[in-house]
C-alpha positions as a Python dict, from the first residue, in 0.01 Angstrom:
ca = {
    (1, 'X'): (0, 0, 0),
    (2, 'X'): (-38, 75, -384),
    (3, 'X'): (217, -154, -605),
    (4, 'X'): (499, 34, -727),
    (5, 'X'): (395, -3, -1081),
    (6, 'X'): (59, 142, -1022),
    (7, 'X'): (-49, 440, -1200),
    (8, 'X'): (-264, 657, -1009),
    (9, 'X'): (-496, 899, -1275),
    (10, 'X'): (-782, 1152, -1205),
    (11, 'X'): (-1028, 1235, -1478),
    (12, 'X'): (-1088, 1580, -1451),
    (13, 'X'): (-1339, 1832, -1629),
    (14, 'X'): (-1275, 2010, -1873),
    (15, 'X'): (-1304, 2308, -1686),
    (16, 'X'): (-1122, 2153, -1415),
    (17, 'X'): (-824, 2093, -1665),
    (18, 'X'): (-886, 2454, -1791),
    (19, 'X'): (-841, 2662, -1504),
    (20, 'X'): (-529, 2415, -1301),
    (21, 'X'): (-384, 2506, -1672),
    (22, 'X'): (-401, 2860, -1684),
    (23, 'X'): (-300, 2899, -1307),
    (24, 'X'): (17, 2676, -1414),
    (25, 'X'): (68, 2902, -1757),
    (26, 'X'): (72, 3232, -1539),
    (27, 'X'): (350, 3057, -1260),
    (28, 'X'): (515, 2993, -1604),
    (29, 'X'): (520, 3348, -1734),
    (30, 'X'): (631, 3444, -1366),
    (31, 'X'): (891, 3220, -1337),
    (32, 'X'): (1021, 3357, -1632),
    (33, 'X'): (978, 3688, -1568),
    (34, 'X'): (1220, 3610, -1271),
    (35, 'X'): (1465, 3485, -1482),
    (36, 'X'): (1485, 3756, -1678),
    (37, 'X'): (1553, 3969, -1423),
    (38, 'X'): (1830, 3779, -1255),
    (39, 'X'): (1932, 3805, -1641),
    (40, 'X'): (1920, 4185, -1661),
    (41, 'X'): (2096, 4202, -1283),
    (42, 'X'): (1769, 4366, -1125),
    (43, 'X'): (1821, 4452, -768),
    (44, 'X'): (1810, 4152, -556),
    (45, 'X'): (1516, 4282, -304),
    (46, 'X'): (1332, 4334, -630),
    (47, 'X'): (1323, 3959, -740),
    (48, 'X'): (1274, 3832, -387),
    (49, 'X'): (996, 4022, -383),
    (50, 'X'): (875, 3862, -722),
    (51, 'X'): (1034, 3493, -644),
    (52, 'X'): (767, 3527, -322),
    (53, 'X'): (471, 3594, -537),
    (54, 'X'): (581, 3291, -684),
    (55, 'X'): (575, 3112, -435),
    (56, 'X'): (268, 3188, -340),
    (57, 'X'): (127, 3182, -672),
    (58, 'X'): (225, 2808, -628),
    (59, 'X'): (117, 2747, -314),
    (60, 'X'): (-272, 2853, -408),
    (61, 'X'): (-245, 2641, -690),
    (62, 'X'): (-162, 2353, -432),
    (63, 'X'): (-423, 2498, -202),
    (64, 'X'): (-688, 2492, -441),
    (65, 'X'): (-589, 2110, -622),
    (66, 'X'): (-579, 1951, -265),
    (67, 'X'): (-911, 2093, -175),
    (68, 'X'): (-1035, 1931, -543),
    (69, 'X'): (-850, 1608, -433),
    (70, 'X'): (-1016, 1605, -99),
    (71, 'X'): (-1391, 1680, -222),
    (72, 'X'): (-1334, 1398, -515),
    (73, 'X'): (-1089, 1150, -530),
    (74, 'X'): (-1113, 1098, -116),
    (75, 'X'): (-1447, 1122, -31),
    (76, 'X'): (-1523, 881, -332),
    (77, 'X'): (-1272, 640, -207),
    (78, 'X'): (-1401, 657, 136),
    (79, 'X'): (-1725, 602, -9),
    (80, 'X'): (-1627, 281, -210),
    (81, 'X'): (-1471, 183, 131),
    (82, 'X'): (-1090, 261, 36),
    (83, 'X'): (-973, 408, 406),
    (84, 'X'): (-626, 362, 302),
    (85, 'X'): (-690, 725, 92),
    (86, 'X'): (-707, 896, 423),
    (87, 'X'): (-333, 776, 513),
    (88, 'X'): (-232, 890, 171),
    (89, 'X'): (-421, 1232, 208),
    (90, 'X'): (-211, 1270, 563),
    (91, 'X'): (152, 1187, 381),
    (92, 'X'): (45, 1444, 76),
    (93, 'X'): (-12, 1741, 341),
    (94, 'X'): (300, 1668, 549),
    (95, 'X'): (519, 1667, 218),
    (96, 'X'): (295, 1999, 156),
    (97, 'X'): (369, 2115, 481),
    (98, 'X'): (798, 2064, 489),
}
């Protein structure tokens, strides 16, 4: 069990950082194009619609970081014989999974 001060970090490439970034920057300009449409009273099937791309937008984003996660950080921890990454991998996709 990690001590509750820890700080877990991943070094990432730059083009790693690059393209989680630009996913995260066009959920941003989505999100906000759902605001403003609550804010202009569009009709509500119409921002459902758009609050599911959303969604989904964000759940790729997850899709694609945990499959980074899993090909890095755990497979080098099981390497360096850290087993106790495989519990933590199993809490992360239940949490995903609620």
């Amino acid at each position: 069990m990690a001590d509750c001060c820890e700080i877990k970090l991943k070094h990432r490439t730059e083009d790693e950082i690059k393209s989680l970034v630009n996913r995260l920057s066009r959920i941003e300009g989505q999100v906000r194009g759902l605001k403003k449409m609550v804010e202009e009273d569009a009709y509500c099937t119409d921002i459902l619609v758009q609050s599911q791309a959303v969604g989904a937008a964000i759940n790729s984003f997850n899709k694609d970081l945990l499959a980074c996660h899993i090909r890095n950080c755990v497979v080098e921890d099981v390497r360096n014989g850290k087993n106790e990454v495989i519990d933590d991998l199993v809490a992360t996709i239940q949490k995903l999974m609620k």
